[in-house]
ZATORRO-257947 format. One line per 10 residues: for each residue x, y, z of N, C-alpha, C. Coordinates in pm, whole numbers, plus 50000, padded with zeros to 5 digits. Example, Ala and Ser with C-alpha at 12.3 -4.5 7.8 and 13.67 -1.06 7.14 Angstrom:
2
51319/49431/50780/51230/49550/50780/51320/49670/50780 | 51285/49775/50708/51367/49894/50714/51290/50003/50787
END
This chain:
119
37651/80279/51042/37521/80217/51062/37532/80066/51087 | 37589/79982/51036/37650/79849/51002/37675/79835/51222 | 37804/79933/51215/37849/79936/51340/37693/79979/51451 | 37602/80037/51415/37516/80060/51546/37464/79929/51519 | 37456/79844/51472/37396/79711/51500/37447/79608/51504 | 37604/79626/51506/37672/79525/51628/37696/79577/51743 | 37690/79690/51790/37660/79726/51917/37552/79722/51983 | 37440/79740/51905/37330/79696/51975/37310/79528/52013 | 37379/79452/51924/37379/79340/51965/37433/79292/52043 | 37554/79358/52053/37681/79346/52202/37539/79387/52332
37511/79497/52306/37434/79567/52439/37330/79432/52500 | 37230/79411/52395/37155/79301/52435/37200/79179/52519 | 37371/79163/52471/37415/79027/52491/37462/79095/52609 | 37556/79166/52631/37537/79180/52727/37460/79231/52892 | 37357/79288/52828/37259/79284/52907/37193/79201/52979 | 37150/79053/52874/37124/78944/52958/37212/78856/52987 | 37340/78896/52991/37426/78868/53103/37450/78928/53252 | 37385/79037/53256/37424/79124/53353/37501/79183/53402 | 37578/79176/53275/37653/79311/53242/37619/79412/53225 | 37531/79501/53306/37478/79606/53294/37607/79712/53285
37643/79782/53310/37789/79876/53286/37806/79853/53138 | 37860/79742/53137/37868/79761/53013/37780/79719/52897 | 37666/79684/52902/37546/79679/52861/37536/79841/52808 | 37533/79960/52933/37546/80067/52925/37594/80189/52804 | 37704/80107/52809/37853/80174/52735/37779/80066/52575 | 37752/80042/52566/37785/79976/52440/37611/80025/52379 | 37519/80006/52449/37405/80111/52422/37422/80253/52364 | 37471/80299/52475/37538/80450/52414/37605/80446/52278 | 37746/80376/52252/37778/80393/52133/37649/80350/52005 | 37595/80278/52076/37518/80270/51946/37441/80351/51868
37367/80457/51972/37314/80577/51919/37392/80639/51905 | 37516/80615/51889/37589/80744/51880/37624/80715/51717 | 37598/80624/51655/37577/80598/51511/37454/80563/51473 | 37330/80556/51555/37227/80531/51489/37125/80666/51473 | 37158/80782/51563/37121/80920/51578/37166/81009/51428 | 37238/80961/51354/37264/81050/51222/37220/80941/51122 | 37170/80809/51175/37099/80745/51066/36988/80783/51013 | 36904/80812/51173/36777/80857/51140/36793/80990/50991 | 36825/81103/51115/36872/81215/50983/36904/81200/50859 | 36947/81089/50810/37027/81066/50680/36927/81002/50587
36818/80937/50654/36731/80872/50617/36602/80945/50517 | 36619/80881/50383/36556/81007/50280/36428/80954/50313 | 36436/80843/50303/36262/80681/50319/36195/80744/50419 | 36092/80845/50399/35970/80840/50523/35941/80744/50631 | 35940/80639/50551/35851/80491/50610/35980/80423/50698 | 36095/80414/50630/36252/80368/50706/36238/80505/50796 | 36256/80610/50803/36297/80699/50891/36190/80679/51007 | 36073/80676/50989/36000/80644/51119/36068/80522/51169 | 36040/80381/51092/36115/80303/51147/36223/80302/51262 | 36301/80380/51181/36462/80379/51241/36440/80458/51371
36336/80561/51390/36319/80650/51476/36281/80550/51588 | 36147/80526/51547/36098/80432/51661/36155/80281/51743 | 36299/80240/51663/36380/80176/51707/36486/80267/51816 | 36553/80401/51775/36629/80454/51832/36576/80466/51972 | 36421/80528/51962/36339/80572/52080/36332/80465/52193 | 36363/80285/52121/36335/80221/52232/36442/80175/52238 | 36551/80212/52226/36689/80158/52262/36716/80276/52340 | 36678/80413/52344/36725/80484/52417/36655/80526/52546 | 36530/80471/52542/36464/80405/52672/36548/80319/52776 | 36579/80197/52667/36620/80142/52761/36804/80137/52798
36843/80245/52754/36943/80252/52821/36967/80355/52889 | 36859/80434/52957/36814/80565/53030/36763/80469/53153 | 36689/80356/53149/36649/80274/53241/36784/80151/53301 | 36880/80141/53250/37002/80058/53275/37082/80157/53350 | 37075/80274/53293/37163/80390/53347/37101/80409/53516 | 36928/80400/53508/36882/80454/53667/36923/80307/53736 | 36940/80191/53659/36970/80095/53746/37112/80087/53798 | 37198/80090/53660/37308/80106/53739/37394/80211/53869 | 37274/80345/53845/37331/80382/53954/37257/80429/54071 | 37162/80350/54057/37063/80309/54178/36992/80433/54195
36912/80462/54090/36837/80622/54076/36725/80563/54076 | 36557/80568/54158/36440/80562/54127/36430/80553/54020 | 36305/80484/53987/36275/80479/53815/36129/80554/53853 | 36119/80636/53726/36025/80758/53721/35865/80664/53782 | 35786/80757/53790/35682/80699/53872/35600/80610/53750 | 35615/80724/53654/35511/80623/53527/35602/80533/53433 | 35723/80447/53494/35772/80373/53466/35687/80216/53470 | 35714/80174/53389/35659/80007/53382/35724/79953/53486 | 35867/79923/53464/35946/79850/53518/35968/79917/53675 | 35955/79872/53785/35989/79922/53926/36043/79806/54016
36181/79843/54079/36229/79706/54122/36162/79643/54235 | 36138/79517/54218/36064/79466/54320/36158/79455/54475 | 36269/79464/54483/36317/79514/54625/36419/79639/54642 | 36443/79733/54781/36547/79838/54764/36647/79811/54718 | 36659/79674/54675/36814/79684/54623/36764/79745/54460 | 36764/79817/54424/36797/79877/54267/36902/79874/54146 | 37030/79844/54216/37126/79781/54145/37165/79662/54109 | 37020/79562/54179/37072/79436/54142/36960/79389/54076 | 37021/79375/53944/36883/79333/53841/36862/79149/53869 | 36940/79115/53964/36867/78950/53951/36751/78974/54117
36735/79118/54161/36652/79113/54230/36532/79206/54211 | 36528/79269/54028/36429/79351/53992/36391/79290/53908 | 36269/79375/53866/36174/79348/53721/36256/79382/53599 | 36354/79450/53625/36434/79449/53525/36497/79358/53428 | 36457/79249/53525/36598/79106/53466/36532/79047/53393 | 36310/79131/53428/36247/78988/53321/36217/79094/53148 | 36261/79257/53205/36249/79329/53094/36378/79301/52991 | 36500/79282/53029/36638/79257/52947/36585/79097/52868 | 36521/79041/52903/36494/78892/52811/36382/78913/52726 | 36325/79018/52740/36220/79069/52665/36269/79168/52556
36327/79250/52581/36389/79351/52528/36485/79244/52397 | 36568/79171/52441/36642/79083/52353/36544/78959/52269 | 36424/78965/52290/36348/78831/52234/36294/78910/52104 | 36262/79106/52139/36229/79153/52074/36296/79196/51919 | 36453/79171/51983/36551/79239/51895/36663/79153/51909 | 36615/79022/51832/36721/78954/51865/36798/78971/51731 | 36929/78854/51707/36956/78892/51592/36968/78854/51444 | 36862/78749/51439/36807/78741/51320/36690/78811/51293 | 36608/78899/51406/36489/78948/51382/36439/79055/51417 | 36476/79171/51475/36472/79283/51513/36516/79377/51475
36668/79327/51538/36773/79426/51505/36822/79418/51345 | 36839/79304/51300/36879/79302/51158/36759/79336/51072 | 36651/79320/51111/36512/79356/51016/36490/79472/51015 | 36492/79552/51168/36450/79670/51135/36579/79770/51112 | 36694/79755/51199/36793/79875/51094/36870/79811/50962 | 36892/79703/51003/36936/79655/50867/36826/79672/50729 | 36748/79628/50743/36606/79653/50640/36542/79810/50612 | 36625/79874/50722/36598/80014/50683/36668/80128/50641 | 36811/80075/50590/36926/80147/50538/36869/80173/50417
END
């Protein structure tokens, strides 16, 4: 658990670097330890928590994934790139969602509040 939230912090960081790839890869591992947190989680109130954190980290690395490999983003998507290029987030709406996404969960206040605060 410790570990899904230095990966999520790697992901962020590198995300608004534009390191998307590996933005990617480091997203993934993170649910891949924060998915048996939820489960493990006896706290009602932490388990929603933790849920509704997983849900938007795994948004947005379902949306990094259609960027990186230049897949449409679903129609009732927020985010839609503002030109055909799709893989290049310094030419989508994407680039202003990754500074958002990280303002939300940064890491004195997001990410450490809500999974850290919810172990």
């Amino acid at each position: 658990y410790p570990q899904a939230v230095s990966l999520i912090k790697l992901a962020i960081d590198l995300e608004c670097a534009g390191r998307l790839a590996e933005a990617l890869v480091a997203y993934g591992d993170s649910l891949r330890y924060l998915v048996p947190a939820v489960g493990a989680e006896s706290d009602p109130v932490r388990r929603s928590a933790l849920a509704a954190k997983l849900r938007q980290y795994m948004d947005r690395a379902e949306e990094i994934k259609r960027i990186v490999t230049g897949q449409p983003a679903p129609v009732n998507s927020v985010t839609q790139p503002a030109t055909p290029h799709a893989g290049s987030i310094a030419d989508t709406s994407e680039r202003r969602a990754a500074p958002t996404l990280s303002s939300q969960a940064d890491t004195t206040g997001d990410v450490n509040g809500a999974l850290n605060g919810v172990s």
